[in-house]
MDAnalysis code that builds the backbone (N, CA, C; Angstrom):
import MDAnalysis as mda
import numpy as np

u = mda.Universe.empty(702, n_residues=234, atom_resindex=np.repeat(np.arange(234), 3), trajectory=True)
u.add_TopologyAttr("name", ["N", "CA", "C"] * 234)
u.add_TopologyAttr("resid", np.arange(1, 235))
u.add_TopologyAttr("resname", ["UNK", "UNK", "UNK", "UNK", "UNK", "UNK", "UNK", "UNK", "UNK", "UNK", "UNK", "UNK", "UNK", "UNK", "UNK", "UNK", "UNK", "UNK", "UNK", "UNK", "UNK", "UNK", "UNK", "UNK", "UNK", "UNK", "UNK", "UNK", "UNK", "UNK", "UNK", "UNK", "UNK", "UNK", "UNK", "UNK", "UNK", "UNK", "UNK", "UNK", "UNK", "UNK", "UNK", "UNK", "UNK", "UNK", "UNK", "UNK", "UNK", "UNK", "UNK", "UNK", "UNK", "UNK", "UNK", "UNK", "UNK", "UNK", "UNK", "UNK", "UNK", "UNK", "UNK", "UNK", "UNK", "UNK", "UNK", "UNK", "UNK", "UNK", "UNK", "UNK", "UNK", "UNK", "UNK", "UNK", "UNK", "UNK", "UNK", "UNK", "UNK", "UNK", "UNK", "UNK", "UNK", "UNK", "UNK", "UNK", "UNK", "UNK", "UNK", "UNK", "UNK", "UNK", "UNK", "UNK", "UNK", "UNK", "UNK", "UNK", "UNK", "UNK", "UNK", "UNK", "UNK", "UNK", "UNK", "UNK", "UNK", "UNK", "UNK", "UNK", "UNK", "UNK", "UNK", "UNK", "UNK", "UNK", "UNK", "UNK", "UNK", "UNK", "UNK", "UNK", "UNK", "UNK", "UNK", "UNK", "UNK", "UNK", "UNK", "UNK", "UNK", "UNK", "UNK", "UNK", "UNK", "UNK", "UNK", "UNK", "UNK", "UNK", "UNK", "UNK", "UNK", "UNK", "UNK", "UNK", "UNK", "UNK", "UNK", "UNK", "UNK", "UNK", "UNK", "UNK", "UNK", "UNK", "UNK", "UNK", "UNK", "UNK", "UNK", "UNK", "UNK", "UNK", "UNK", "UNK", "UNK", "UNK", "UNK", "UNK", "UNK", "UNK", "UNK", "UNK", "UNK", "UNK", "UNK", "UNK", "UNK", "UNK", "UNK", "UNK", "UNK", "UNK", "UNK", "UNK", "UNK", "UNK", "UNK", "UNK", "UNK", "UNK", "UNK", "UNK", "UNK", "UNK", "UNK", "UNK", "UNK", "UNK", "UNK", "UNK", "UNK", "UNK", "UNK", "UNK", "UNK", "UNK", "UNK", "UNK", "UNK", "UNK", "UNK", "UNK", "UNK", "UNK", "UNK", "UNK", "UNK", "UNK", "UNK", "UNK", "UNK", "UNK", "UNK", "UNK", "UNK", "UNK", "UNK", "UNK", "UNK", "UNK"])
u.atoms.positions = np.array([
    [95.441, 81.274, 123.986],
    [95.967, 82.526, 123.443],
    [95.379, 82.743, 122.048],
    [94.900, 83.985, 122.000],
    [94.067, 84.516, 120.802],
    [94.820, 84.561, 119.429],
    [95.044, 83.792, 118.061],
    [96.299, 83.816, 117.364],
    [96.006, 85.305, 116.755],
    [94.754, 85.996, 116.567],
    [94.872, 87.394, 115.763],
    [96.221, 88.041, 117.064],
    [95.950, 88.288, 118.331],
    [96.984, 88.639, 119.197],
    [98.390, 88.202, 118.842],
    [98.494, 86.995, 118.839],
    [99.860, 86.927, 118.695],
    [100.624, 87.439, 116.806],
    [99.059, 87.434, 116.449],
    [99.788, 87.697, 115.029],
    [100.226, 89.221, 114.941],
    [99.174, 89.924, 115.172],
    [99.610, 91.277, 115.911],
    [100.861, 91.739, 116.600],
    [101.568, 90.597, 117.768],
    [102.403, 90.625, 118.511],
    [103.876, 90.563, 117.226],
    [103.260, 89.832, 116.320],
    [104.238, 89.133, 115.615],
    [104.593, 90.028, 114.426],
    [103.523, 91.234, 114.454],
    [104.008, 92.028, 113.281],
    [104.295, 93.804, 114.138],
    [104.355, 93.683, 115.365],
    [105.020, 94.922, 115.956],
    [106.795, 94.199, 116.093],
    [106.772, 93.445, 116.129],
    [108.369, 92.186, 115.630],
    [108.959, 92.484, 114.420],
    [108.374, 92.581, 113.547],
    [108.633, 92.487, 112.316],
    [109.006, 93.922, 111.588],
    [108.426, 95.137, 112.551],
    [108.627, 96.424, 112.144],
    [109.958, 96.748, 112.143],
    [110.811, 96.107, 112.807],
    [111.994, 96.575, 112.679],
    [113.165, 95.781, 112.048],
    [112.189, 94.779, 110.857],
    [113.353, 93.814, 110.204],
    [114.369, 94.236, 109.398],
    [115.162, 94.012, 108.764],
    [116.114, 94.588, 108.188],
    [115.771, 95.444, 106.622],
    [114.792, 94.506, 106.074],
    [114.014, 94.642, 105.223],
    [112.770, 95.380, 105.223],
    [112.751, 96.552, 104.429],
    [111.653, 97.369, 104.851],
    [110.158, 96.311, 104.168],
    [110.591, 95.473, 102.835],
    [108.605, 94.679, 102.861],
    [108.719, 93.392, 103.758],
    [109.688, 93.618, 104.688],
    [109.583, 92.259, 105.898],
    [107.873, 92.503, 106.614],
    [107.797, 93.530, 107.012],
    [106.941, 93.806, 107.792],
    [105.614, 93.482, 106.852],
    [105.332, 94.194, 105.945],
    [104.259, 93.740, 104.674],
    [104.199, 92.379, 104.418],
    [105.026, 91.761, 104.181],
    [105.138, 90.193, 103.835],
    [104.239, 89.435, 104.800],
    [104.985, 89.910, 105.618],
    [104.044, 89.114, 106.979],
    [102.491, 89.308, 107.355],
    [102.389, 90.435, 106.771],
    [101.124, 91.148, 107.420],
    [99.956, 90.953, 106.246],
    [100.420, 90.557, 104.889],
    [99.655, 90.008, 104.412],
    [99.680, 88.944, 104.537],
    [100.244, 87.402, 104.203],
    [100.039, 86.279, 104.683],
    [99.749, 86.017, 105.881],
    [100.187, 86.779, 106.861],
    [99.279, 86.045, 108.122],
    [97.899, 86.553, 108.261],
    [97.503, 87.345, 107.560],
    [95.959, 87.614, 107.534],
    [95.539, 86.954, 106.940],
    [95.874, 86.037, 105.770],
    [95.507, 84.870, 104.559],
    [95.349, 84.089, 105.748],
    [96.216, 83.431, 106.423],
    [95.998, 82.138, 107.493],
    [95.334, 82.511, 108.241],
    [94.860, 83.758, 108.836],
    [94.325, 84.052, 110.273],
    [92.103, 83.516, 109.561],
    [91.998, 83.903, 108.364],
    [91.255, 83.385, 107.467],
    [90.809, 82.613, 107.818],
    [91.899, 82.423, 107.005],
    [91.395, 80.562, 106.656],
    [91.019, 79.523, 108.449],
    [91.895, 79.662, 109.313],
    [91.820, 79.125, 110.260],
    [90.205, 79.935, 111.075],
    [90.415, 81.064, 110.623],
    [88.920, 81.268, 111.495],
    [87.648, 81.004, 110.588],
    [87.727, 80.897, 109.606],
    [86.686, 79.982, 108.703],
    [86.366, 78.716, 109.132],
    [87.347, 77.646, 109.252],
    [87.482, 76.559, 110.239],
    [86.923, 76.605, 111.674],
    [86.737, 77.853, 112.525],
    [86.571, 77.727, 113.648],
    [87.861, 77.817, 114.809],
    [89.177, 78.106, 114.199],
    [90.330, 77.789, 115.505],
    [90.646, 79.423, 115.112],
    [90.483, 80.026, 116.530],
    [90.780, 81.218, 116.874],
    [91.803, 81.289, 117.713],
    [92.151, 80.344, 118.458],
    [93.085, 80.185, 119.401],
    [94.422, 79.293, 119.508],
    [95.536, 79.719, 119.977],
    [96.293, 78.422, 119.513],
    [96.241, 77.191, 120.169],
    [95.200, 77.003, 121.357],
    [94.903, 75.928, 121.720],
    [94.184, 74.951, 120.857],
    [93.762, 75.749, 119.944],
    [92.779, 74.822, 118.689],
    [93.447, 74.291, 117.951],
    [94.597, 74.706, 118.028],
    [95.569, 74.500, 116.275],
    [95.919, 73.036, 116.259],
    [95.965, 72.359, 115.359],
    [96.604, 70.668, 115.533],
    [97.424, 70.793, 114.049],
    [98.196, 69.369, 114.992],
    [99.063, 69.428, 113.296],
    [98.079, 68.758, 112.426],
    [97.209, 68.368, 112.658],
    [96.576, 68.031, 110.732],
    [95.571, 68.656, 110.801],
    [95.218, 69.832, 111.419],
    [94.547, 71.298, 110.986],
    [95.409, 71.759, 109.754],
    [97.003, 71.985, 110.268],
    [98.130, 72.561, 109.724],
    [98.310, 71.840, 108.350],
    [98.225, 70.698, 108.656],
    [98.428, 69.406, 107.262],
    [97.365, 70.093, 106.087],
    [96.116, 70.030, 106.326],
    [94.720, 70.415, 105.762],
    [94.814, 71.644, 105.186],
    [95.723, 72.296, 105.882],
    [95.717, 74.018, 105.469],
    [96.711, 73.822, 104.276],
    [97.958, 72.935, 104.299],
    [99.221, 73.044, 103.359],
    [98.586, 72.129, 101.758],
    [97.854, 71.161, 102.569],
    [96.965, 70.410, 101.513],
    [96.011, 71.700, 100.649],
    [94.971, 72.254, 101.183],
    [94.634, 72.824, 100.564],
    [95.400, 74.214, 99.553],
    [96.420, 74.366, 100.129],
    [96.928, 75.613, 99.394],
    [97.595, 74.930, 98.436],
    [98.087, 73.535, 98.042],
    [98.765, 73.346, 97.253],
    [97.332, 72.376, 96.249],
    [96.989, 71.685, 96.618],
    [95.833, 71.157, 95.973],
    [94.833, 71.720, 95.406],
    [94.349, 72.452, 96.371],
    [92.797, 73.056, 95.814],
    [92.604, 74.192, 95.337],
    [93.796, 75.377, 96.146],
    [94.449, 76.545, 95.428],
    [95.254, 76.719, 94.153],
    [95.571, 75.475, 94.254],
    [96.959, 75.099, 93.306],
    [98.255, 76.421, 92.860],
    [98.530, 76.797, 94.694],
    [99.559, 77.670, 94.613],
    [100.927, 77.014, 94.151],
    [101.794, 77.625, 93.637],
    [103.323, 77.189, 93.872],
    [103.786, 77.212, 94.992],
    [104.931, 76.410, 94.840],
    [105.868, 75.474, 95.894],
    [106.506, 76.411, 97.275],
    [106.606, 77.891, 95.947],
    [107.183, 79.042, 96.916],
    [106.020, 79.803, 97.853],
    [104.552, 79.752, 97.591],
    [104.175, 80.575, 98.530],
    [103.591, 79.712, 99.192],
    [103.041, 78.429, 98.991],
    [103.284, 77.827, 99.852],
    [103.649, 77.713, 101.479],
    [105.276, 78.210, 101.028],
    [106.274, 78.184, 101.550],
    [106.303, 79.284, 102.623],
    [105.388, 80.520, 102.009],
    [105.417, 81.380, 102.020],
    [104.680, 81.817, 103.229],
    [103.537, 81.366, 103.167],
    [102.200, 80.977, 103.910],
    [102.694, 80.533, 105.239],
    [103.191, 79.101, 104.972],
    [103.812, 78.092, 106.352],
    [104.587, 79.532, 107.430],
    [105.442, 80.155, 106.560],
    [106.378, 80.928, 107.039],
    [105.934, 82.060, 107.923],
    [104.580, 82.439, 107.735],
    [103.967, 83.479, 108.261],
    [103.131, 82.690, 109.502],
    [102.279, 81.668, 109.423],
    [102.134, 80.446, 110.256],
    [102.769, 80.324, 111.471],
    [104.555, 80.071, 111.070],
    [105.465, 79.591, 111.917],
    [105.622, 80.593, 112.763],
    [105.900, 81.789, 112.589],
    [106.194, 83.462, 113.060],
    [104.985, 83.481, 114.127],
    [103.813, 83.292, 114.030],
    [102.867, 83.629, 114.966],
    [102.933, 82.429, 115.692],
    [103.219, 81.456, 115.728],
    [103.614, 80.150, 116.770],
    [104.912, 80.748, 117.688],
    [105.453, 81.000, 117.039],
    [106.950, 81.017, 117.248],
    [106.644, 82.444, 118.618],
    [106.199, 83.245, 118.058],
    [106.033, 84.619, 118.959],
    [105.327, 84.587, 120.057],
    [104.736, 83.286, 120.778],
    [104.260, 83.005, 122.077],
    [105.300, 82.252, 123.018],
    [105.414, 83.042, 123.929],
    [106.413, 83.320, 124.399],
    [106.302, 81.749, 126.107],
    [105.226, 81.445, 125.887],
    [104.889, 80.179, 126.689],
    [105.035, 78.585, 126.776],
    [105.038, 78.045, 127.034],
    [105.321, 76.518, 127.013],
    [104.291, 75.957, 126.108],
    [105.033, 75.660, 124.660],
    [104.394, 75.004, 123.721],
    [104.119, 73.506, 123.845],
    [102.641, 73.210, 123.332],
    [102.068, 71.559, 123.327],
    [103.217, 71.149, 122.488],
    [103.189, 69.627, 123.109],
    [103.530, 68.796, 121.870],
    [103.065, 69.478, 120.153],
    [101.673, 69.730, 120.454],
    [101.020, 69.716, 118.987],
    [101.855, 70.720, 118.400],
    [101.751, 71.759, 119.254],
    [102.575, 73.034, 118.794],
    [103.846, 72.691, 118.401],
    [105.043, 72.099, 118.910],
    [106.124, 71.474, 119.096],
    [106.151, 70.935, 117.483],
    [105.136, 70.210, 117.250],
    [105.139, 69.515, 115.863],
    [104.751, 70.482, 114.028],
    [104.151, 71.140, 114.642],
    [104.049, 71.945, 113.475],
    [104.911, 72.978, 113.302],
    [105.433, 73.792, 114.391],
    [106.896, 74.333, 113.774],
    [108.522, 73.622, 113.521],
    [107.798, 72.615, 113.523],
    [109.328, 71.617, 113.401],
    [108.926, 71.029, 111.652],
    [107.573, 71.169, 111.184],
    [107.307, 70.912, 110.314],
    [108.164, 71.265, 108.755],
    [108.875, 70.500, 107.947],
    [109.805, 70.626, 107.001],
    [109.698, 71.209, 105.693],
    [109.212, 72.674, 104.949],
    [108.758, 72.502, 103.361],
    [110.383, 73.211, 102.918],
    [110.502, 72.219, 101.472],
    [111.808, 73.373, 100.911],
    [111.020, 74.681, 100.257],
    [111.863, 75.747, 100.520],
    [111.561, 76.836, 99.600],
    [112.589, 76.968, 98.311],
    [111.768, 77.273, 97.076],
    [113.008, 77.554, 96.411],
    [113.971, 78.088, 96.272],
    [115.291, 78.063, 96.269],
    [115.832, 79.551, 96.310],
    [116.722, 80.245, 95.197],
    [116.036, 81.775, 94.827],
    [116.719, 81.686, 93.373],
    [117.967, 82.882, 93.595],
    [118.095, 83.149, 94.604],
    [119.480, 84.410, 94.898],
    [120.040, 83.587, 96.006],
    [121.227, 83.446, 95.394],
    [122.576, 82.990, 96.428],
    [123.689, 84.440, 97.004],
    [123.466, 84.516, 98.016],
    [124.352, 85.438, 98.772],
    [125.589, 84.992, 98.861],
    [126.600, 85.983, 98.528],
    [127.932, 85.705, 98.690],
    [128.477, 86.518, 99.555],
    [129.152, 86.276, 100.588],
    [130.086, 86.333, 101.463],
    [131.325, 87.970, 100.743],
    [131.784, 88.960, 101.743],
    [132.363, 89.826, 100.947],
    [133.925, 89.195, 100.698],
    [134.477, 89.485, 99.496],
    [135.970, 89.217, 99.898],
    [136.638, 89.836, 100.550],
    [138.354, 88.961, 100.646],
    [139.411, 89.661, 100.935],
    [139.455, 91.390, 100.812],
    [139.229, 91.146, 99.873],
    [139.472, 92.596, 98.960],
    [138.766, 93.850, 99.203],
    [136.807, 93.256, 99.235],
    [135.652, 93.853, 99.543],
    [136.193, 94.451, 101.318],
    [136.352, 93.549, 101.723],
    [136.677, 93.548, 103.499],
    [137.462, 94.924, 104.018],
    [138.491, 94.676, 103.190],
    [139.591, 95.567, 103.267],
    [139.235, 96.986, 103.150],
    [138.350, 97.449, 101.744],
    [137.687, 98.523, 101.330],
    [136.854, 98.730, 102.195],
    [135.852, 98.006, 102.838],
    [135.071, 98.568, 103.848],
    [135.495, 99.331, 104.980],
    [136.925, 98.712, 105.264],
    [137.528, 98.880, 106.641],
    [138.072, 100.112, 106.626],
    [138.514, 100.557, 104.929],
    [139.471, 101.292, 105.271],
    [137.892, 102.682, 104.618],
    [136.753, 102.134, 104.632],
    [135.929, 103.428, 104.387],
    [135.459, 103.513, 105.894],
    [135.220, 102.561, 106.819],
    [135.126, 102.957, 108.436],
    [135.993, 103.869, 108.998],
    [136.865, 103.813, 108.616],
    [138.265, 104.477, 109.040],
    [138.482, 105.753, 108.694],
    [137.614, 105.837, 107.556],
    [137.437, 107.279, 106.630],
    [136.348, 107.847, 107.511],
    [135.585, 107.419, 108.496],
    [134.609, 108.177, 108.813],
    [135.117, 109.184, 109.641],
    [134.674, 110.923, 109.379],
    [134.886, 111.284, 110.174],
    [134.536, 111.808, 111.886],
    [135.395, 111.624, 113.023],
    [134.372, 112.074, 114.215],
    [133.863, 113.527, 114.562],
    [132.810, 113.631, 114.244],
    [132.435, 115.302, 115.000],
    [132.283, 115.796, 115.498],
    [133.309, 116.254, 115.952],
    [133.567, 117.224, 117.396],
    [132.150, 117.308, 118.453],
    [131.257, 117.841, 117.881],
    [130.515, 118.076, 118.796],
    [129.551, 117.250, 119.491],
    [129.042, 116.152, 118.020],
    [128.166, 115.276, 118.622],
    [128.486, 113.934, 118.319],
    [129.708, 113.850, 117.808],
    [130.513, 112.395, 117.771],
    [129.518, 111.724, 116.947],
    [129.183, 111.924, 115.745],
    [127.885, 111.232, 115.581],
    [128.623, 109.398, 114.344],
    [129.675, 110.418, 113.549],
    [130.738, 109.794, 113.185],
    [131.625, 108.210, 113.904],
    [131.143, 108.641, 115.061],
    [131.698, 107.428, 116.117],
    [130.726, 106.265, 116.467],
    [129.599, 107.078, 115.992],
    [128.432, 106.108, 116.427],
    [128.518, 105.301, 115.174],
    [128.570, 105.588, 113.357],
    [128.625, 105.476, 112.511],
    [129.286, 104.053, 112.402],
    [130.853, 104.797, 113.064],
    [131.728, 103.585, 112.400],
    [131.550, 102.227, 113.924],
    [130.616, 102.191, 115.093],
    [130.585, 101.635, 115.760],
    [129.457, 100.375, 115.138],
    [128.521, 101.101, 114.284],
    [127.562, 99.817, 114.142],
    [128.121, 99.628, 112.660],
    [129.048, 99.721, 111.996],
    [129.061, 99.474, 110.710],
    [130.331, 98.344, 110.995],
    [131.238, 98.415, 111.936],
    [132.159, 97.724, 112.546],
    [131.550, 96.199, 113.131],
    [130.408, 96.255, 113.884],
    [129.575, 95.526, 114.323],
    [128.995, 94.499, 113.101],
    [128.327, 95.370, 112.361],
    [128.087, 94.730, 111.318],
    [128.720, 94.125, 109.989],
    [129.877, 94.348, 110.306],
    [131.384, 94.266, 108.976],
    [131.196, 93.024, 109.996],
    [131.517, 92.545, 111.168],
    [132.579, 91.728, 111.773],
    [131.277, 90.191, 111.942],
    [130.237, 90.417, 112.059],
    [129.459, 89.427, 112.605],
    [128.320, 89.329, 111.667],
    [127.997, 89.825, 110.226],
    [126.689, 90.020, 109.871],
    [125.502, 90.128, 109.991],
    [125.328, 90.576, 110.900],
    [124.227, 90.873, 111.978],
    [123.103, 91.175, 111.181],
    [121.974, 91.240, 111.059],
    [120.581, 91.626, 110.788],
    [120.208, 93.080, 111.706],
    [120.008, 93.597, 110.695],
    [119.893, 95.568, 111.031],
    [118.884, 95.156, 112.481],
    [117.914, 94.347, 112.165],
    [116.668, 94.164, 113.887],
    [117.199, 94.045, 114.654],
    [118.298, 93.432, 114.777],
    [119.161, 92.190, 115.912],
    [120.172, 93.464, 116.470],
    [120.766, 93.965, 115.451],
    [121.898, 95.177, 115.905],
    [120.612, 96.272, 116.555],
    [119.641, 96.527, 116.571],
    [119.224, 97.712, 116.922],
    [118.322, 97.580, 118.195],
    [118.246, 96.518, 118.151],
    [117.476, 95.480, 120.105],
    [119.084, 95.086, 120.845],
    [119.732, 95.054, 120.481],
    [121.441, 95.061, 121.287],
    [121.097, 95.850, 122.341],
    [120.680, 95.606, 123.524],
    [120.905, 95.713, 124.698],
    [122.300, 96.365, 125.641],
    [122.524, 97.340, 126.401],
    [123.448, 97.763, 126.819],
    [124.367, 96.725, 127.733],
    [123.356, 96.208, 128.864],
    [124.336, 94.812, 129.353],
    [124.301, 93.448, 128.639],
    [123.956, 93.796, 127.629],
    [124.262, 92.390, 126.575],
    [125.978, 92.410, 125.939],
    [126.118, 93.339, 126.083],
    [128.013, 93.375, 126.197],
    [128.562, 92.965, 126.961],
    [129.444, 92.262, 127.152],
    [130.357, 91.363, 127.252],
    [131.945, 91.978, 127.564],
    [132.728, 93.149, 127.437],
    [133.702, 93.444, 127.429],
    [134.916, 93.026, 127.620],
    [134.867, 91.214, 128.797],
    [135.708, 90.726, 128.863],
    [135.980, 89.937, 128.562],
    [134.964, 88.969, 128.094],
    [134.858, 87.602, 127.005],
    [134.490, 88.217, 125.437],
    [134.442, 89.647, 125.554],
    [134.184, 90.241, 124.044],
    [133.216, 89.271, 123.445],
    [132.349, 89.610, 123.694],
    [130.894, 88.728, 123.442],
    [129.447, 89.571, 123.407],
    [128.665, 90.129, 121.881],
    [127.480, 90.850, 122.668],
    [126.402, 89.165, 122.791],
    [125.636, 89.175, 123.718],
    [124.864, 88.211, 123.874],
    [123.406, 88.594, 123.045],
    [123.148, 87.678, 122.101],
    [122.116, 88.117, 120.884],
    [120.319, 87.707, 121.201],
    [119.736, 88.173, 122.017],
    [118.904, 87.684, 122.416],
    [117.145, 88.172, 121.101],
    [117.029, 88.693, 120.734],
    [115.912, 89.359, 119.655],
    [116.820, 89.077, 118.391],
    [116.619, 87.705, 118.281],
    [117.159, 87.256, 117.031],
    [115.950, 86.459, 116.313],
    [116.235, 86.663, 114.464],
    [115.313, 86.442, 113.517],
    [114.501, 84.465, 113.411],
    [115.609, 83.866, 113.915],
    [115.438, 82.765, 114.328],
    [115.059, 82.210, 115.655],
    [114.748, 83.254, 116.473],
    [113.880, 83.479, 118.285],
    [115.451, 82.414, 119.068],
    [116.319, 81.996, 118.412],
    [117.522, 81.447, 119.269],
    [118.335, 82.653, 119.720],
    [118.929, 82.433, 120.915],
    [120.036, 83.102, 121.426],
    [121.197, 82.936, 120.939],
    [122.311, 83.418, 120.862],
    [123.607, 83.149, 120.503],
    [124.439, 84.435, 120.570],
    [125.702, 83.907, 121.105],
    [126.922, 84.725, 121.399],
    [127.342, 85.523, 120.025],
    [128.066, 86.801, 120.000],
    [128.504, 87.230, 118.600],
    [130.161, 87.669, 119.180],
    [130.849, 87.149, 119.289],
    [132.282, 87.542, 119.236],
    [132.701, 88.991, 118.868],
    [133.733, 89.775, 119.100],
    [133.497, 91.106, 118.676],
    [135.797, 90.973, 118.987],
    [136.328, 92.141, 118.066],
    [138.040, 91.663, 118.310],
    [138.357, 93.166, 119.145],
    [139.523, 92.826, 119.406],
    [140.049, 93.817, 120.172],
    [140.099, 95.401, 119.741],
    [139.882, 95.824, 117.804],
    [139.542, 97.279, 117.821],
    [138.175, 97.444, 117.665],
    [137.581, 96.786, 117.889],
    [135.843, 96.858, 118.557],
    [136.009, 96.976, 119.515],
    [136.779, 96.296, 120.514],
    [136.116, 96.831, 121.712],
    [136.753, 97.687, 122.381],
    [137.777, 98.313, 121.762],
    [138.284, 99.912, 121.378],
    [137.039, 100.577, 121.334],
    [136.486, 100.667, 120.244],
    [135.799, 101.376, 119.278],
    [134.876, 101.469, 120.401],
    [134.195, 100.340, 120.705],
    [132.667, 100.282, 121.563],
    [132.930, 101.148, 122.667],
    [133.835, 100.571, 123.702],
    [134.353, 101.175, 124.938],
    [134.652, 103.211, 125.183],
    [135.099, 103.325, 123.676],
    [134.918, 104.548, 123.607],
    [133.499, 105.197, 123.424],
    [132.793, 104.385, 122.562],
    [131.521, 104.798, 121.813],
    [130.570, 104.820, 122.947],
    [130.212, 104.041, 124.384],
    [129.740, 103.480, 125.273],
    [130.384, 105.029, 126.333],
    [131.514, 105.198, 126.610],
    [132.046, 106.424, 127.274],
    [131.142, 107.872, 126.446],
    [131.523, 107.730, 125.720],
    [131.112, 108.968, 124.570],
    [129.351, 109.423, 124.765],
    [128.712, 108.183, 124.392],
    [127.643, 108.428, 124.495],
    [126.154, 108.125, 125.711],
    [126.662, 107.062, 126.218],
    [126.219, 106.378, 127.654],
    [125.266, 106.220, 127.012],
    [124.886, 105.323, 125.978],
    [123.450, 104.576, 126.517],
    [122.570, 104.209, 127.486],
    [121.610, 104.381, 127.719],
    [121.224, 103.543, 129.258],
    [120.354, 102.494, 128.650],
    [119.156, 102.357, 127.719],
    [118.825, 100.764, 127.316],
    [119.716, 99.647, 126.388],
    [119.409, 100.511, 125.469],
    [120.037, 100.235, 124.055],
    [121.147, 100.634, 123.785],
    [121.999, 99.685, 123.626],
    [123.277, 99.762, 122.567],
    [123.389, 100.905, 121.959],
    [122.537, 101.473, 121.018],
    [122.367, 102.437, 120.165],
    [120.627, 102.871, 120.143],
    [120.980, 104.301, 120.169],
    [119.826, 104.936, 120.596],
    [119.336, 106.305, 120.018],
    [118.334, 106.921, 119.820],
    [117.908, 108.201, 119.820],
    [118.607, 108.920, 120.630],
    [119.108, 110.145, 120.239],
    [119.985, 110.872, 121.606],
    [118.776, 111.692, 122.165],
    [118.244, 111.578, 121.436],
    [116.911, 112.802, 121.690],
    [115.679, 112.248, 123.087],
    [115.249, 110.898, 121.954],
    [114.656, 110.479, 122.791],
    [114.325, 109.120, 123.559],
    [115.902, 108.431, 123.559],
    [116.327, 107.389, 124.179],
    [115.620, 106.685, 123.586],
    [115.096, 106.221, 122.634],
    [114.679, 105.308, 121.937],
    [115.409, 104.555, 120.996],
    [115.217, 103.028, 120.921],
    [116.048, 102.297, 120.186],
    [116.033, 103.080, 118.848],
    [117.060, 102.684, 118.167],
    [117.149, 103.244, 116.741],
    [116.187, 101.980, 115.554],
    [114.932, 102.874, 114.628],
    [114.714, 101.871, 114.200],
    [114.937, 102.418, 112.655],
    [114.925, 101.154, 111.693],
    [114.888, 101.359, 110.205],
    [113.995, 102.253, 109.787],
    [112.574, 102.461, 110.735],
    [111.423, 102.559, 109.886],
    [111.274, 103.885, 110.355],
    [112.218, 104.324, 110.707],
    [111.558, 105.614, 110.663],
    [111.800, 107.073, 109.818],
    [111.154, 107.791, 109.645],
    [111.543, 109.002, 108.208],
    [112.651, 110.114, 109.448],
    [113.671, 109.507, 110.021],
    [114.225, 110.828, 110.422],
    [116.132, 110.105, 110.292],
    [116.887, 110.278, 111.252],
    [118.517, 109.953, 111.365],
    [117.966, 108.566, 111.255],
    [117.326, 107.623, 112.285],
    [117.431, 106.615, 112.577],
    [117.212, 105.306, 110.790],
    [116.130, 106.325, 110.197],
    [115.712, 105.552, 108.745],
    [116.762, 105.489, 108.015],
    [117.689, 106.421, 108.021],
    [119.220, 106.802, 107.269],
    [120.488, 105.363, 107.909],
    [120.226, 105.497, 109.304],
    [120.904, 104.238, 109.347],
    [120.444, 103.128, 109.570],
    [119.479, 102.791, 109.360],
    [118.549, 101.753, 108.683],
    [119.039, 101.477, 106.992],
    [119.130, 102.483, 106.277],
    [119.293, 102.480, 105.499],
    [120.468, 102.132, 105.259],
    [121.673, 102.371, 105.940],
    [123.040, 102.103, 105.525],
    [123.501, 100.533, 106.179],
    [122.512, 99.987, 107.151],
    [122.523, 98.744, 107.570],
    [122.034, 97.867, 106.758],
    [121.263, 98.270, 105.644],
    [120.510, 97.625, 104.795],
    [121.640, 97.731, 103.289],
    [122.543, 98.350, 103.266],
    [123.523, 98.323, 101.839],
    [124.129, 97.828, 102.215],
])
């Protein structure tokens, strides 16, 4: 498998991260590695070895004499185009995304309070529904979603229609930032909320959609959908 392909693969992925320079981030460092490795000669990920990978981290910290963070930075864009082949990885492969660097980290995220929680809930609650195109319902459906489970704006907007769960109240999280699956729990005025929102609007792929033109809703785009991109992102 061709890695410019999968890097490619790996940045039509990335267009819809939560973060609008997610997509940039990536798309410059993995062109730095796609480089360097085809300078070397490995175009493919059958070429790749872990002390290709070793040689590459050696040189960026040795001979480049980058810091610790891009480094970090580099590996990270690396891992993303491994990670995005969707086939039965070598051992070799196996070993270099299991590979360990710390990044530094200088912003600690805090959790909302009691207090914060409450105010959110009771501004969901403030939303109003509009008569005609309920758009209000859609509003307080992914902001509910995202109050209750902290979801990543990508992850909420690849939500799948039978990835709901209604009776184990479970959406099943499959296009997640970490390529793992995992269950997201959802409480009983969610699945109020959904059950109506799901009646109201009938999705047929996506969870949440273009009404126009059945298309997932993404961040990146300049119309409704960039707006709630935008409010998934505050």
């Amino acid at each position: 498998m061709e890695l410019k392909k999968l890097y490619e693969s790996m940045l039509l992925e990335k267009e819809g991260q939560r973060r609008e320079g997610t997509h940039a981030f990536y798309k410059a460092k993995g062109k730095k590695v796609l480089e360097y490795f085809e300078n070397k000669g490995i175009t493919t990920l059958e070429q790749l070895t872990y002390d290709e990978v070793n040689r590459f981290l050696i040189d960026l910290k040795k001979v480049k004499k980058l810091s610790e963070k891009t480094v970090v930075d580099y590996f990270s864009a690396l891992r993303q185009i491994i990670l995005i082949y969707t086939g039965t990885r070598s051992r070799e492969l196996k070993k270099i995304v299991e590979i360990s660097l710390t990044k530094p980290v200088s912003i600690h995220r805090k959790p909302l309070t009691d207090e914060q929680t409450a105010l959110f809930i009771d501004f969901i609650d403030s939303i109003e529904e509009n008569k005609n195109n309920h758009r209000g319902l859609k509003e307080k459906a992914i902001f509910m979603i995202s109050l209750q489970s902290g979801i990543r704006c990508n992850e909420l907007v690849n939500i799948l229609v039978n990835q709901v769960d209604f009776d184990s109240q479970t959406i099943h999280l499959v296009a997640t930032k970490s390529h793992k699956e995992r269950n997201m729990p959802f409480d009983e005025d969610t699945k109020s909320l959904l059950e109506r929102y799901i009646n109201v609007f009938q999705p047929k792929t996506y969870l949440f959609e273009n009404e126009k033109t059945g298309e997932r809703l993404s961040p990146n785009r300049r119309s409704e959908e960039r707006r709630v991109g935008k409010e998934c992102r505050s």
